[in-house]
LOTOR-796711 format. One record per residue: residue in three letters; x, y, z of N, C-alpha, C in turn. Coordinates in steps of 0.05 Angstrom, whole numbers, plus 5000, padded with zeros to 4 digits. Example, Ala and Ser with C-alpha at 12.3 -4.5 7.8 and 13.67 -1.06 7.14 Angstrom:
2
ALA526448865156524649105156526449345156SER525749555142527349795143525850015157
//
This chain:
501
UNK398392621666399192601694400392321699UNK402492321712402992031725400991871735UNK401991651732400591441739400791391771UNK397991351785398091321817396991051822UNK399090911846398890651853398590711883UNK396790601889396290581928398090271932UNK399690291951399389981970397890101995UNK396189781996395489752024396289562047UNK397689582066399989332075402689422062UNK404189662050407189632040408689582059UNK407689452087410989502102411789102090UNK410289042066411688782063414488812047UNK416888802062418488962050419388892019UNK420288522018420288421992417488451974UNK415788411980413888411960412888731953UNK412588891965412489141955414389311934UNK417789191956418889311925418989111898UNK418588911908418388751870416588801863UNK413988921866411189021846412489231850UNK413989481858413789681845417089691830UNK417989521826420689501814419489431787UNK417089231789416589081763414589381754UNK413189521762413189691748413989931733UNK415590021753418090191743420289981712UNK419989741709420789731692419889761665UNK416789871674416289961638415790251636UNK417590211613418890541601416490761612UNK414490801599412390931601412291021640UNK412090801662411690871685413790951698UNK416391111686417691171695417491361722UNK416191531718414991761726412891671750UNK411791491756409691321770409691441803UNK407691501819408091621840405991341859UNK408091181874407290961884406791071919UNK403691051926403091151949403190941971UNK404290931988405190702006403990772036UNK402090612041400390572068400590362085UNK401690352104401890132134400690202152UNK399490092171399890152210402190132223UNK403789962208407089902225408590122212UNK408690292232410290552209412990502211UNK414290302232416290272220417190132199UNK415789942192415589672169415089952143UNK413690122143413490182126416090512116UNK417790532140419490712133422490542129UNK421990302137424190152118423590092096UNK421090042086420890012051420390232041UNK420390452054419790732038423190812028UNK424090782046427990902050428490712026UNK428090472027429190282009428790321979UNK425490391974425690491945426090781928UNK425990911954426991171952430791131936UNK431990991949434990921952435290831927UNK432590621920434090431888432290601873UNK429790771873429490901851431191151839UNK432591291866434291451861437191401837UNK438091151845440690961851440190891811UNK437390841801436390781784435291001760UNK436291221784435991541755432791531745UNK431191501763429091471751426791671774UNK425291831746423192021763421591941773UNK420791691783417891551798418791691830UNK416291761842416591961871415191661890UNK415991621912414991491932413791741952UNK410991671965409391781993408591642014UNK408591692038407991422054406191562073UNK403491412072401491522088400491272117UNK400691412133399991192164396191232162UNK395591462145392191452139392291382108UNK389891142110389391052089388391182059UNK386691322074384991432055386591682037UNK389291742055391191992031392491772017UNK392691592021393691502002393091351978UNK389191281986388791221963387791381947UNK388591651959386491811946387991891916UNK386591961891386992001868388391741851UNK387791441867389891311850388391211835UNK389691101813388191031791388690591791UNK390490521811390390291812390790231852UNK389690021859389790041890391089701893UNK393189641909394989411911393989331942UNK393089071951392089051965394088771980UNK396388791999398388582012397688582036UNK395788652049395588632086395388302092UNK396488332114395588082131394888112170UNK392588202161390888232187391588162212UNK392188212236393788162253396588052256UNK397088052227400788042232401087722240UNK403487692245404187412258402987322281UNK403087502298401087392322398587262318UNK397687342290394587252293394787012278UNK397587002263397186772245397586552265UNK399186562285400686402303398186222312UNK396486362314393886242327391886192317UNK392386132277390486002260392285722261UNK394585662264395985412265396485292297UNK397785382317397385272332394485242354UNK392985442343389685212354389285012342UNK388484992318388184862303389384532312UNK391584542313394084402320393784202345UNK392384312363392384222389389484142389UNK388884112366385283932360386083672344UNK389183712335389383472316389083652289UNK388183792286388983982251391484022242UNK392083872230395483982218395384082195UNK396984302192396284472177399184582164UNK399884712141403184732130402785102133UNK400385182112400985462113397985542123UNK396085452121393285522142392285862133UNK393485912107392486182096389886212081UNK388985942066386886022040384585882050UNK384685692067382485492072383085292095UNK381385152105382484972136381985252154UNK381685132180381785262210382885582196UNK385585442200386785782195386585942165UNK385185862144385186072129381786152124UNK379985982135377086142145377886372165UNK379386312188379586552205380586822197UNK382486712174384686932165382487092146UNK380786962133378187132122377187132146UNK375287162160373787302184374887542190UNK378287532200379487842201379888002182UNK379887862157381088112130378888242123UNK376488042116373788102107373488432121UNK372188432139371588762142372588972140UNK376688912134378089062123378489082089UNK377388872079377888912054374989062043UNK372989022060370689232048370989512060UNK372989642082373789772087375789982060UNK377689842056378589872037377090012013UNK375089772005373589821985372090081981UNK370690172010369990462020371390722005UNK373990632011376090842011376090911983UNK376190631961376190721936374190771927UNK372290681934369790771918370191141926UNK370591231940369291511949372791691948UNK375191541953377691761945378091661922UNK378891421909380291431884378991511861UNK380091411838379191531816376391381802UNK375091501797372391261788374391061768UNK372990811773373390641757375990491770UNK377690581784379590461795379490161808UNK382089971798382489721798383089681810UNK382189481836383489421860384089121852UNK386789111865387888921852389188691883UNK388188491888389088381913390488091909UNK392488171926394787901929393487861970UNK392587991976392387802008390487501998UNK392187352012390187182023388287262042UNK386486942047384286772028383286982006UNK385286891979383687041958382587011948UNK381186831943378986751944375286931953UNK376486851972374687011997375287342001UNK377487412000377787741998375587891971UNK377187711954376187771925373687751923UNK371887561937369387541925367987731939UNK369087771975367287891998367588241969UNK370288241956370188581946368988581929UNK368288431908366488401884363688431904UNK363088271913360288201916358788461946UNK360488601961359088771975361688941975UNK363889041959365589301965364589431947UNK363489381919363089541903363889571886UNK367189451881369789621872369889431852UNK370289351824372089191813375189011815UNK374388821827377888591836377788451825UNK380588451819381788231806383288121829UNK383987891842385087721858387587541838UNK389887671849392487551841394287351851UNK395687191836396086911846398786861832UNK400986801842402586691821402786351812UNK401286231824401385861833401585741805UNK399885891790399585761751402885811741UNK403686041748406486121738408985941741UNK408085831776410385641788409885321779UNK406985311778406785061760407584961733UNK407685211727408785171706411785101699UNK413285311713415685191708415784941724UNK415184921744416184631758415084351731UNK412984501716412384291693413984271671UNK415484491659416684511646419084291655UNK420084411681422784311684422383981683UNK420183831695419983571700419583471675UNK419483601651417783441620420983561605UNK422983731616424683661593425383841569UNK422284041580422384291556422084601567UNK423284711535423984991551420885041560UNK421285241575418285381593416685531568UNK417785671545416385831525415185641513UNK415985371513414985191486412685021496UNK412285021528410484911539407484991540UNK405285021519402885201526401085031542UNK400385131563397785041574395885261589UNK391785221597390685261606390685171634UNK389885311648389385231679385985401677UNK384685261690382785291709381585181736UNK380685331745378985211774378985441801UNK379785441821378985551835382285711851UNK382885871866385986011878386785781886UNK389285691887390985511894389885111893UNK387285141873386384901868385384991832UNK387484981826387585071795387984781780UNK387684691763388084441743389484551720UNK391584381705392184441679390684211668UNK388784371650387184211634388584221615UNK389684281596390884271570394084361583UNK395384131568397784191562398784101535UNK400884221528401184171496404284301494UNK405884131474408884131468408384251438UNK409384411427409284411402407084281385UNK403584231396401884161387401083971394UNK402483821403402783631413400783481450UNK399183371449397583351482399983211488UNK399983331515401583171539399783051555UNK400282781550397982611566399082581597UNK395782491616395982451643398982241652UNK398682041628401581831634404581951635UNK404882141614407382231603406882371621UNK406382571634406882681660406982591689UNK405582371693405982261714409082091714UNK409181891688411881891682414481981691UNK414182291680415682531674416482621711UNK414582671723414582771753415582461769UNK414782261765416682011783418381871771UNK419382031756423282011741424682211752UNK423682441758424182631769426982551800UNK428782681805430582621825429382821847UNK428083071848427283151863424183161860UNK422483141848419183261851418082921853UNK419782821849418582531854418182471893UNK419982641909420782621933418382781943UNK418683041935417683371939413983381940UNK413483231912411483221902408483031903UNK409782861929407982601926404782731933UNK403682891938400582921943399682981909UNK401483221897400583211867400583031852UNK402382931850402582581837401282521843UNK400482391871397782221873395082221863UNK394382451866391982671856392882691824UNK395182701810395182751783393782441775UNK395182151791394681891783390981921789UNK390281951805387081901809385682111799UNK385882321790384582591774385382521740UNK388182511740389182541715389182741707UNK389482931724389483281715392283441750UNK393483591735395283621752394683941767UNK395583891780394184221805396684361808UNK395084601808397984901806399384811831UNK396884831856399184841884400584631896UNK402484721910404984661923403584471945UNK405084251945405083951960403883971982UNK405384222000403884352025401284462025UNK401284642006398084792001396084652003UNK396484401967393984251969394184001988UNK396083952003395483722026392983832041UNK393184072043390584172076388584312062UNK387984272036385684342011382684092022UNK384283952026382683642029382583382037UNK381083182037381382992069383282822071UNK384482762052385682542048389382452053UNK389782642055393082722070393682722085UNK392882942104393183032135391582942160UNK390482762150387882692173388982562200UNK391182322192392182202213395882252217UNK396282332235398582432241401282242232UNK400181972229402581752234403081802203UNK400881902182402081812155402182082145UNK402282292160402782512139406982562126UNK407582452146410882482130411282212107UNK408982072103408781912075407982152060UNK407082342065406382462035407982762025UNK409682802052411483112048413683012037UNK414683282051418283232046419183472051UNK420783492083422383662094425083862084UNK425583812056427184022047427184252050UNK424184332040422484602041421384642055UNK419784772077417684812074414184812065UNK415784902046413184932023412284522021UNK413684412017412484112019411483972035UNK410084122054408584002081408484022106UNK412184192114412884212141409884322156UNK409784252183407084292197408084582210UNK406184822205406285042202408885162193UNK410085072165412485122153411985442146UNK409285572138409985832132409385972159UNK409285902180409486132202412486082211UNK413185902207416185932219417186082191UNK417386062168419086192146418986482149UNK415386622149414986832158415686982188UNK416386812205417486962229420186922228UNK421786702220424886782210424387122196UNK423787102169424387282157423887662175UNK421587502192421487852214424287862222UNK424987682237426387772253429687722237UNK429587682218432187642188432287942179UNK429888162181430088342175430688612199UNK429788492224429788652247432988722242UNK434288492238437488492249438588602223UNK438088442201439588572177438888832156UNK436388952164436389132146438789322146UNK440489412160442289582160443689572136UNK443989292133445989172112444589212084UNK442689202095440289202058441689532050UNK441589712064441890042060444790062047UNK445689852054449589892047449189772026UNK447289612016448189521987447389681962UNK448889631940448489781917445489731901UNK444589811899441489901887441689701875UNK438589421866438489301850438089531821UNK438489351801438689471780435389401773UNK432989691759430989551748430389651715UNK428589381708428389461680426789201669UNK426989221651425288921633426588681637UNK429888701644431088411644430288291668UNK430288451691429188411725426488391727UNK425088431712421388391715421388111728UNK419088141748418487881749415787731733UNK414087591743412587471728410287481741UNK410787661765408287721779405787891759UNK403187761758401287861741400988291743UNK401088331762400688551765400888761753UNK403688761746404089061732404388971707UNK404088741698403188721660399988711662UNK398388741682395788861682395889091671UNK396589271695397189521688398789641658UNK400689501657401489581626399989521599UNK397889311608395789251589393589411588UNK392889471611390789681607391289911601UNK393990051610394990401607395990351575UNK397190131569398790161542397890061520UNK395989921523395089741497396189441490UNK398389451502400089111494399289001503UNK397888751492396688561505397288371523UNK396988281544397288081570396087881568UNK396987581565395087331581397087201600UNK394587231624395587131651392286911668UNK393286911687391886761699389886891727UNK387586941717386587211750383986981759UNK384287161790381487031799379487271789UNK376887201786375087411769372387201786UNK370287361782367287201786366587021768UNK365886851781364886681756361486781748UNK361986841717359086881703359286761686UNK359186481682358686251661361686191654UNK363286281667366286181663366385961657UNK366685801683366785571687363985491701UNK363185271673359285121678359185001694UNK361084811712359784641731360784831760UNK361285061758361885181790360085311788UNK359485551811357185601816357085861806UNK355886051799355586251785356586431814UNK358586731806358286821830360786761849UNK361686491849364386471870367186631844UNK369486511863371086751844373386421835UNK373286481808374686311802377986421782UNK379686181789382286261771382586161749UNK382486341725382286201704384186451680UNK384086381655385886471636384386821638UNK386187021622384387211623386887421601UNK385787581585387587751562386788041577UNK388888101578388488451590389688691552UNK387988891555389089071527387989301540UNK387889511520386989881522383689731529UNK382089621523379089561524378389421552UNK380289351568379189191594379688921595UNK379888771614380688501626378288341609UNK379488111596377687941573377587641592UNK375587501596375387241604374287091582UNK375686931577374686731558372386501574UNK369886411563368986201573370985951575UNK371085781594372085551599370685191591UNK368585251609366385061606366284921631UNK365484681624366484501643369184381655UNK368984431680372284361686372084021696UNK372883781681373283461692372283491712UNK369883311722369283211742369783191768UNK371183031773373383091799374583271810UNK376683371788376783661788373983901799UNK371883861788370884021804369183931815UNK368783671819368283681855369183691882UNK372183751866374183761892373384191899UNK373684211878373384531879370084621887UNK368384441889365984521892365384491924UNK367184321936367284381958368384611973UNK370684681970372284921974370685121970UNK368985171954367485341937365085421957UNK364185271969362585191987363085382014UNK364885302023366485272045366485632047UNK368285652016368986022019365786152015UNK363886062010361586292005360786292033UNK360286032052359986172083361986292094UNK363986222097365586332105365686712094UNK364786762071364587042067362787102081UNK360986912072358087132092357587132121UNK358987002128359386922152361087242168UNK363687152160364687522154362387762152UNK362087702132360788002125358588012150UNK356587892162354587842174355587862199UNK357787782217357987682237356587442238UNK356487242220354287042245355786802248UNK355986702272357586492290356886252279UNK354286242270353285982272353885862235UNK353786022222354786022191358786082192UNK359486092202362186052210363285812212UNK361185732244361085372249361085322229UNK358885322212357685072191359885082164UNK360985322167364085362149366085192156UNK366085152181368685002188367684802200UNK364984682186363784432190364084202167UNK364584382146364784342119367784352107UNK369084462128372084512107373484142103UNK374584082089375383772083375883702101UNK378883772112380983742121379883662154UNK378483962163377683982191375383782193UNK374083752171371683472179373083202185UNK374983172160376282942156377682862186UNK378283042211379683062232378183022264UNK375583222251373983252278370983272274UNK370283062300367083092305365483412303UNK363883442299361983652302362283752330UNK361483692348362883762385365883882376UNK366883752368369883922366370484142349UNK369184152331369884372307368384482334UNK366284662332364584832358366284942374UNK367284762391369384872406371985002402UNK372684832374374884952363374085242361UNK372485252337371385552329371485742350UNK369385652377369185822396372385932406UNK374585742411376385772425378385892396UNK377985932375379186222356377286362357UNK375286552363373286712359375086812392UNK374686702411375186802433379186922443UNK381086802418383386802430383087042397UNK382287092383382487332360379887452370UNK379487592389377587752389378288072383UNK380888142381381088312384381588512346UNK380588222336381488302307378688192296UNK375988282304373988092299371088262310UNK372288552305369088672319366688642311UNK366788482286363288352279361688132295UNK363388052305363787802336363187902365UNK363388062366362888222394361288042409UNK358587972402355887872409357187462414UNK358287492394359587142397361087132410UNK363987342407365687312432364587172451UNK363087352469362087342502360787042505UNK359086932477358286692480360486392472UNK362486572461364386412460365086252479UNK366386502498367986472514366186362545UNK363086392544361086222563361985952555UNK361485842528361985532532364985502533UNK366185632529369085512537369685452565UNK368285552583368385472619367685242617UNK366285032606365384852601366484662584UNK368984652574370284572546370184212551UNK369084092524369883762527372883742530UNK373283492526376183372522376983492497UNK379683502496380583412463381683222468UNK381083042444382282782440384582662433UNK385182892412387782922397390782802402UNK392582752408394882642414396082902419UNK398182942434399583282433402283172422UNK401783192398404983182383405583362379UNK404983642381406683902372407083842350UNK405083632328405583702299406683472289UNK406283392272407583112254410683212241UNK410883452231413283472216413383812220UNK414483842249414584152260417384162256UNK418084402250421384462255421584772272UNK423884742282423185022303424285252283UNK423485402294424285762290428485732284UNK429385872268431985882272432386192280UNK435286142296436986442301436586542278UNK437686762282439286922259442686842258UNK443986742271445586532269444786292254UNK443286212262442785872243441686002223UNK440086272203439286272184441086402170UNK442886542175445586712165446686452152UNK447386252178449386032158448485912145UNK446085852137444585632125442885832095UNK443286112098441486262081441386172053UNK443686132039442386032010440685752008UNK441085542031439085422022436285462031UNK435485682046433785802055431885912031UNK433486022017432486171990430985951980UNK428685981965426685881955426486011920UNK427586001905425286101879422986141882UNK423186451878419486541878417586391860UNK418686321833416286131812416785931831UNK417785771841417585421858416785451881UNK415485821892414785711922411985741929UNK410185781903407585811909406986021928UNK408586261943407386391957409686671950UNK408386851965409987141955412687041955UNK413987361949417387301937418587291973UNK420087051968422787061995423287292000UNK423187532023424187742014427687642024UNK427987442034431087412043432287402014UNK430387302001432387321958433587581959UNK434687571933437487881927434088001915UNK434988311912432588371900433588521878
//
């Protein structure tokens, strides 16, 4: 029988069709019957038309179905793709600009900080929702496989009360890599290294040239000779000079990981750099992600007029996913980089959280190699985080307000920023403005929103942000679009869908 893939979230238009483009490019899944599930039925009948068009266009027997109920569509699959993002832009709008108007500055506010605890509070009860679905429609044994962020926190809330077996997917080790490659001089094949540690606070502990260690110097070197990552890159650099170990994520990411960056508004444009986005702009991925809505409102017409990308092995991307899948259905072996539980993975984290680390996929099942100890620093930067995401799950899973607080009492960034009185209030005033995406809250809501009649000062300065840039037209992003384009390996976060596909 063909092979059956659920999405959950497909109305993401770029990232849906590149996981199912990248799997249609191996021979064997030709035939592949990719079940496609949204609430935005129109988000999801523009990516249905679209792969219908290039699988056709592509002479190839894989069938697309698109279900507005979840459960037909995951029913009988043998792998489940998990891309939602829980209230859409609206809700993100309001993990960054609360945040914001406390003094939290924040770039993308998805994995950790103010806005990516919240962003787990809303996913959490959908991702064990989810989990429901497969345990009782899909096929026993079925691999749920999740790219939403906090993955971290998705991944562990589905390991640890969905039931289901997850793997939590990441491309950040991939992009590190090349951006390492390119700064040292050598091809990307000839570069081997390990990463471990935690989603988007990964370390390359070993790197190696043809056998060769690439020491902490020759890389720091290497990155401030650099004409661009020397500009781009100053929070990793810094952190590479005082760790001596270099981190997968992007300048932006790990700035709001921890305290020492973003705390005071006057010096955070000492440590970015406005090219991108991705290097610190203050809520740089809600403006990229609401361009791209409304980049697609206007231009999909145009997507329909163009000639079918071509797919196959030369077009694969490097997204882990479907060389999972081809490792497990086919036997050829895979090493990639997954979040998994830690059970003696890695010795100095805590048994139980979900960590990212190396992992071989074949016909026998997903292989984790022990790690050990990950450098010091290194994981006590991650042992905080670590921290942070186990209340923050249970907190979720539980409803309880007060283990929430103490989540975002603890996150770096938001301590490093605000008194205890202020996180409280903060919390209360997102619990009360996302209530509507938060029914384990019901009982907190109402107490929320009592002390908010009551609210202290904020102290904060109202800058609208240290390094904000506004929203563009679709005029200003039309003319400006290729430099808009981002490389998916250099952007640490899903594929541009504005890229050619």
């Amino acid at each position: 029988m063909a092979l059956k893939i659920a999405f959950i979230g497909a109305g993401s238009l770029g990232f849906t069709r590149r996981l199912v483009y990248d799997v249609l490019a191996v021979p064997e899944f030709g035939d592949a019957h990719f079940a496609l599930h949204d609430i935005n039925e129109h988000n999801l009948e523009m990516v249905s038309r679209l792969l219908r068009r290039d699988i056709e266009g592509n002479e190839l027997p894989a069938r697309v179905t698109t279900h507005l109920e979840r459960r037909a569509a995951v029913a009988d699959a043998d792998y489940v793709v998990c891309c939602v993002r829980v209230g859409g832009l609206e809700a993100f709008k309001l993990d960054i600009e609360i945040p914001l108007r406390y003094g939290v500055d924040q770039c993308v506010g998805d994995t950790l900080c103010a806005g990516g605890i919240m962003y787990g509070q809303r996913t959490i009860p959908c991702i064990l929702d989810f989990c429901r679905d497969i345990r009782e429609a899909a096929k026993p044994g079925a691999l749920f496989l999740n790219y939403s962020n906090p993955n971290a926190m998705n991944t562990w809330a589905a390991n640890k009360y969905g039931g289901v077996p997850t793997i939590g997917l990441c491309h950040g080790v991939q992009g590190g890599h090349v951006l390492l490659a390119d700064a040292l001089g050598i091809p990307r094949d000839e570069l081997d290294y390990i990463c471990a540690g935690i989603n988007h606070q990964t370390w390359y502990i070993s790197l190696k040239h043809k056998g060769r260690d690439i020491t902490a110097d020759e890389l720091t070197s290497a990155l401030e000779r650099h004409p661009t990552y020397s500009r781009t890159e100053k929070v990793r650099i810094d952190m590479l000079k005082r760790f001596g170990y270099f981190t997968t994520e992007s300048n932006g990411h790990v700035s709001e990981y921890v305290p020492w960056y973003r705390k005071r508004p006057d010096e955070i444009r000492d440590w970015i750099d406005l090219a991108q986005w991705i290097h610190g702009e203050t809520g740089g991925y809600l403006r990229v992600c609401t361009e791209n809505r409304n980049w697609f409102d206007t231009e999909y017409p145009n997507l329909l007029k163009k000639d079918p990308p071509r797919i196959g092995p030369d077009n694969r991307s490097h997204e882990h996913g479907s060389f999972i899948v081809e490792g497990l259905e086919t036997g050829r072996t895979y090493r990639g980089h997954f979040n998994v539980v830690n059970r003696g993975i890695i010795t100095n984290l805590p048994d139980g959280c979900i960590v990212e680390v190396p992992g071989y996929v074949d016909a026998t099942g997903v292989h984790i190699p022990v790690i050990g100890d990950l450098p010091l620093a290194c994981a006590a930067t991650c042992a905080a985080s670590v921290r942070v995401q186990e209340m923050a799950v249970e907190a979720a899973v539980r409803g309880d307000v007060a283990l929430l607080k103490q989540a975002m009492l603890h996150d770096p960034l938001t301590a490093a920023v605000l008194n205890p009185p202020e996180i409280w209030q903060l919390t209360d005033e997102m619990l009360a403005a996302q209530a509507r995406w938060l029914p384990q809250y019901q009982a907190g809501v109402e107490q929320a929103r009592s002390a908010l009649e009551h609210p202290i000062p904020i102290r904060a300065p109202v800058t609208g942000g240290a390094a904000r840039k506004k929203v563009r037209t679709i005029e200003e992003i039309r003319a400006g679009k290729k430099a808009a384009i981002i490389p998916a390996e250099k952007n640490g976060k899903a594929y541009d869908p504005n890229a050619e596909l």
